[in-house]
N, C-alpha and C positions, 0 to 999 in steps of 0.2 A: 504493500500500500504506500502510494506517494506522501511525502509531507505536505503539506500546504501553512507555510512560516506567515500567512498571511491570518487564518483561520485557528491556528493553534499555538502553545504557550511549547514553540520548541527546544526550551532549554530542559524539559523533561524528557525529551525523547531517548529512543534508545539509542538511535545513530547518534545524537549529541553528547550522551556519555559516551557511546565508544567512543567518539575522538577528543574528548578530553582524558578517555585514559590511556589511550595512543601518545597524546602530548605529553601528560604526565610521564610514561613510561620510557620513551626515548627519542633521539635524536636521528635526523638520517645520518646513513654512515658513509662519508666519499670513500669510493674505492676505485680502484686502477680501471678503467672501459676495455671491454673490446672493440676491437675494429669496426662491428657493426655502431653501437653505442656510440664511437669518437665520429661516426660518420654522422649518425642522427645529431650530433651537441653540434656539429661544425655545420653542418646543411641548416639548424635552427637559428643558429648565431647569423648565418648567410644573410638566409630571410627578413630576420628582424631587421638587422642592419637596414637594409634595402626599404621595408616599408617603414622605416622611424624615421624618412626623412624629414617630413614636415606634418602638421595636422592633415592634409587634403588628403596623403599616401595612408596613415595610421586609422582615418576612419573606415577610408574603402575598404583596405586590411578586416577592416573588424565584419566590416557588411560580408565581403569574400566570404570569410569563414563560417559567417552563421549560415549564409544560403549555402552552406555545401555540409553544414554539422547543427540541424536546427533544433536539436537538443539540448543545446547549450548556450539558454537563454540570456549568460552574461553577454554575450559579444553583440548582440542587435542591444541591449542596452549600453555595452559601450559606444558603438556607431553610434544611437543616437545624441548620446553627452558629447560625446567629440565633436559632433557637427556641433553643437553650442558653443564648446569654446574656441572653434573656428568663427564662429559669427561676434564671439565676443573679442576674437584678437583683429578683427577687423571693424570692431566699433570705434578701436580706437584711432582710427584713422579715419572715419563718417564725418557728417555733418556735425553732431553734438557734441564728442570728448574732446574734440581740440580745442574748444571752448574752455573746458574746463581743467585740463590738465596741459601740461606743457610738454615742450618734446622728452626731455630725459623723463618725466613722469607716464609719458607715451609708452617708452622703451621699457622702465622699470617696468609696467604693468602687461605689455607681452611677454617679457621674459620672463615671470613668472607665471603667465600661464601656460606659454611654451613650456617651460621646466614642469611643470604636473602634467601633462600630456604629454610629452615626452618618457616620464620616468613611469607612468601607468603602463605603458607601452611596452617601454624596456622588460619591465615585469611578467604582464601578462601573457602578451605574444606567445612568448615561448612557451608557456603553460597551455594554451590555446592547440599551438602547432606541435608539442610533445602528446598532449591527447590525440592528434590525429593519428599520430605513429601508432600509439596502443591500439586505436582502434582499426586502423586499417591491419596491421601485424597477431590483432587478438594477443596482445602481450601487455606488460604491466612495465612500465618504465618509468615512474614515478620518480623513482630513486633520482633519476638525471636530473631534476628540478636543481637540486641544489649546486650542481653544476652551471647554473645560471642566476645562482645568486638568491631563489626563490626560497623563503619562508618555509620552515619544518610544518608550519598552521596551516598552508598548502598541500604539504605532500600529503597530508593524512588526510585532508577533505577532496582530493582529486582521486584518491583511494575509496574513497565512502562511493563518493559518485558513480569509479567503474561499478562497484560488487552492486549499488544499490539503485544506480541511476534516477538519486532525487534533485533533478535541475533547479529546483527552490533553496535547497538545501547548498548548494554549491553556488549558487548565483550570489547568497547571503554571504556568504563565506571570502566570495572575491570581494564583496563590496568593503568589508570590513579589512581584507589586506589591502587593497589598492589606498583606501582612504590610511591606515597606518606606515603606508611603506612611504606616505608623500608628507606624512605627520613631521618625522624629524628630519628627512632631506631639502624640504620647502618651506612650510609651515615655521616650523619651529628653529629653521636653519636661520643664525647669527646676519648673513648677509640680505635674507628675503626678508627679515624681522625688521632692518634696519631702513632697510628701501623703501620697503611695500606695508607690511605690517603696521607698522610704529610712526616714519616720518611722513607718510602720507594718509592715515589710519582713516580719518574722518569723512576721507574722498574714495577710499576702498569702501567704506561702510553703507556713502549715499550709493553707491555706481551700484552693490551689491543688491542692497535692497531695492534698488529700481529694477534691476534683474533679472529676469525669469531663465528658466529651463523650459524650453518649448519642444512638444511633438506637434509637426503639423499633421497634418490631412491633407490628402488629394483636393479634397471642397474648401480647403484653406481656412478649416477652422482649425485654431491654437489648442492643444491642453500643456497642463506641465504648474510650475509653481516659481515664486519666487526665492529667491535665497535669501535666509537666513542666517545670521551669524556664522558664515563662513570659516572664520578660524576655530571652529570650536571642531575637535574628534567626534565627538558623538554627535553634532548637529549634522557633520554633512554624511556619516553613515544614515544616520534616519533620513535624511531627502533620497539616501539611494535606494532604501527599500521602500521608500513612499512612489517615487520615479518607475520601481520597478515594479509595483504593485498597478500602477496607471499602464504603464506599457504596452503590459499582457493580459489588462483585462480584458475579458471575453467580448464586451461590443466595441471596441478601438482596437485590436489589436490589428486586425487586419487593415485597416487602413490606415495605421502609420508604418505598418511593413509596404504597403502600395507606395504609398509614399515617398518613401525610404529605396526601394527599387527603381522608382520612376526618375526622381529626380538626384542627380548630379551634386554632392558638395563640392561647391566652389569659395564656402566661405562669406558669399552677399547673402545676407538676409533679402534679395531678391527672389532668393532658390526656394521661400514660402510665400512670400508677400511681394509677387511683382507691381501690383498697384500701388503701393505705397513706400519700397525703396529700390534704388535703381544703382547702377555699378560706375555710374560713370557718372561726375562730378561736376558741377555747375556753381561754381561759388558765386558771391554775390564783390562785386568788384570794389566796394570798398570797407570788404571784411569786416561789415555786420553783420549780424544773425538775425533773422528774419522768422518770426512763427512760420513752420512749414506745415500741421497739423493741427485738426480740430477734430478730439473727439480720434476717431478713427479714419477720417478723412481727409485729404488734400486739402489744406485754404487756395494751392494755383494748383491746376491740374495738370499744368506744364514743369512744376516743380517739386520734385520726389527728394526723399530722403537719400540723401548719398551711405550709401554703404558697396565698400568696395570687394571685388574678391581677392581670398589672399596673397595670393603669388602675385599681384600688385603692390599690395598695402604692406608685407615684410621679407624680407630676405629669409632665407631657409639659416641654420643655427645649426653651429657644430659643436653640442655641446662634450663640456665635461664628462669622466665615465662616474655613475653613480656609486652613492660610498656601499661597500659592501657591507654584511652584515644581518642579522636578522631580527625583526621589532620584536618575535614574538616571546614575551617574557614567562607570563603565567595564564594558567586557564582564566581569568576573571574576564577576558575578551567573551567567553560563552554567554554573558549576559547578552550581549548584541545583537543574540537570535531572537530576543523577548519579541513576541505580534507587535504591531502599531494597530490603531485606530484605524477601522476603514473607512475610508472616503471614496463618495458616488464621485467620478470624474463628470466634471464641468466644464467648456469652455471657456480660457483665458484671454480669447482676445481683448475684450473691453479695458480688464483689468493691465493690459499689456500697454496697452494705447493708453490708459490712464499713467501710466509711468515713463513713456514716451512725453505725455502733457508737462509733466514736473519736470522731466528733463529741460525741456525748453522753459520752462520757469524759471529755472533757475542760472542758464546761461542770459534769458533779459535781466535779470535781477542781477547778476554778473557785471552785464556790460554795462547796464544803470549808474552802477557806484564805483565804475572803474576810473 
């Protein structure tokens, strides 16, 4: 019988103790490959490499593998986070944040949403494409994970998954390492604290909370949520299992998989909403800002929101190799299977377009008192 972490209180289950006493009981053990083994770790390594180059390669990535493994409901919900913060690393080059943040405050604020989409990537991928191996070989390779640097909290919930095959139960599982592995490499790292975090705190707090996380529709209505206190650990696991509870529920699901199929990320928030912003840019010539929206509508119907796509708005990033190491300390992470609160999904557009309105409030109130 499947889990369903949605409907039930899975820190009692019986799969959740066994892999608390899998954790408790041992560590993986590295040992010498064989030839076949050094072949799968180097052909994985290959891979990743190749689609970590930028956001646009790491979401198709994700889309790839879920339409060819659609068991493994984390990867359509990473595709569609990734297109988000594709859409977010090209707001800051739109109509509105240049208003409000300056070029280096530009750059801080890509690079570190590049650096969490990037390192989710690093992480996961391999996890992703080492299950494919088990599963096309009917063999258990698990072990390899840590040869990639991946979390012991991993190898035992990708082991639940083969013997048990509960995609609820392992979707949970990534959500809570991906959000940990970026805890102390981004988050709580001394250099993002000091850029992003701390000296510009109050302008990450407004951008964030104007923010949504959007699944669109073929019919281009919006669902999804806004973000909430972002730096917190535990706040942004609860959006991912709120996110993945909307995903794949039963009457959306297929139509942000249409969706998601149909259309192309290129990073413009044109790729849901062509009527309202457009990829190519029309500033006003004597660089003021101008209300470009009412409500959900155009004020000129000749003048659309600029948002650009990203292989325009940033150069691709070679970054650093990530630190090694592993977050997972003690079983008390098993709370984080605890149910959430269900909620009937609703359309966000309105509410979307109401934080687009503040937006531009607050860039006249800007240039007001400048």
């Amino acid at each position: 019988m499947l889990l369903d972490w949605r409907d039930a209180h899975m820190i009692s289950n019986p799969l959740v103790k066994k892999l608390k006493q899998n954790l408790n009981s041992h560590k993986s053990i590295l040992k010498s490959l064989t030839a076949n083994e050094l072949k799968i770790v180097k052909e994985i390594e290959k891979r990743t490499t190749i689609a970590n180059k930028n956001n646009i390669s790491r979401t198709s990535a994700y889309l790839e593998f879920y339409l060819d493994h659609q068991e493994i409901d984390w990867a359509f919900l990473a595709h569609m986070v990734s297109r988000n913060a594709g859409w977010n690393m090209t707001d800051l080059k739109g109509t509105y944040l240049p208003f409000l943040l300056n070029e280096e405050e530009q750059e801080y604020f890509f690079l570190f949403l590049e650096r969490c989409n990037w390192l989710i990537f690093q992480d996961a991928y391999p996890q992703l494409l080492l299950y494919a191996y088990c599963k096309k070989e009917n063999k258990d390779y698990f072990h390899l994970l840590s040869h990639f640097g991946v979390s012991v909290f991993m190898e035992h919930n990708w082991r639940l998954y083969y013997t048990y095959k509960d995609a609820s139960l392992l979707t949970v599982a990534l959500i809570i390492n991906e959000q940990h592995y970026i805890e102390e490499r981004v988050i709580q790292n001394a250099h993002y604290k000091a850029t992003i975090m701390e000296s510009i705190d109050l302008k990450v707090q407004d951008w964030f909370q104007l923010n949504f996380i959007l699944f669109p529709t073929p019919s281009r209505d919006l669902f999804g949520q806004s973000i909430q206190q972002f730096q917190l650990l535990k706040e942004r696991i609860a959006i991912g299992k709120s996110l993945y509870s909307l995903l794949f529920h039963k009457d959306y699901f297929s139509q942000f998989l249409t969706y998601a199929k149909n259309t192309s990320h290129t990073g413009s928030r044109k790729d849901y909403w062509p009527d309202l912003f457009h990829e190519v840019n029309n500033p006003p010539s004597n660089h003021q800002f101008y209300p470009i929206i009412e409500g959900c509508s155009l004020v000129d119907l000749t003048k659309k929101i600029y948002s650009p796509v990203l292989v325009h708005a940033w150069k691709d990033i070679d970054h650093t190799p990530s630190k090694r190491g592993d977050w997972y300390k003690n079983t008390n992470i098993l709370a984080y299977y605890r149910k959430q609160k269900k909620v009937q999904p609703s359309p966000v557009s309105d509410s979307y377009c109401q934080a687009l309105n503040k937006m531009e409030l607050a860039i006249l109130t800007k240039q007001k008192f400048k």
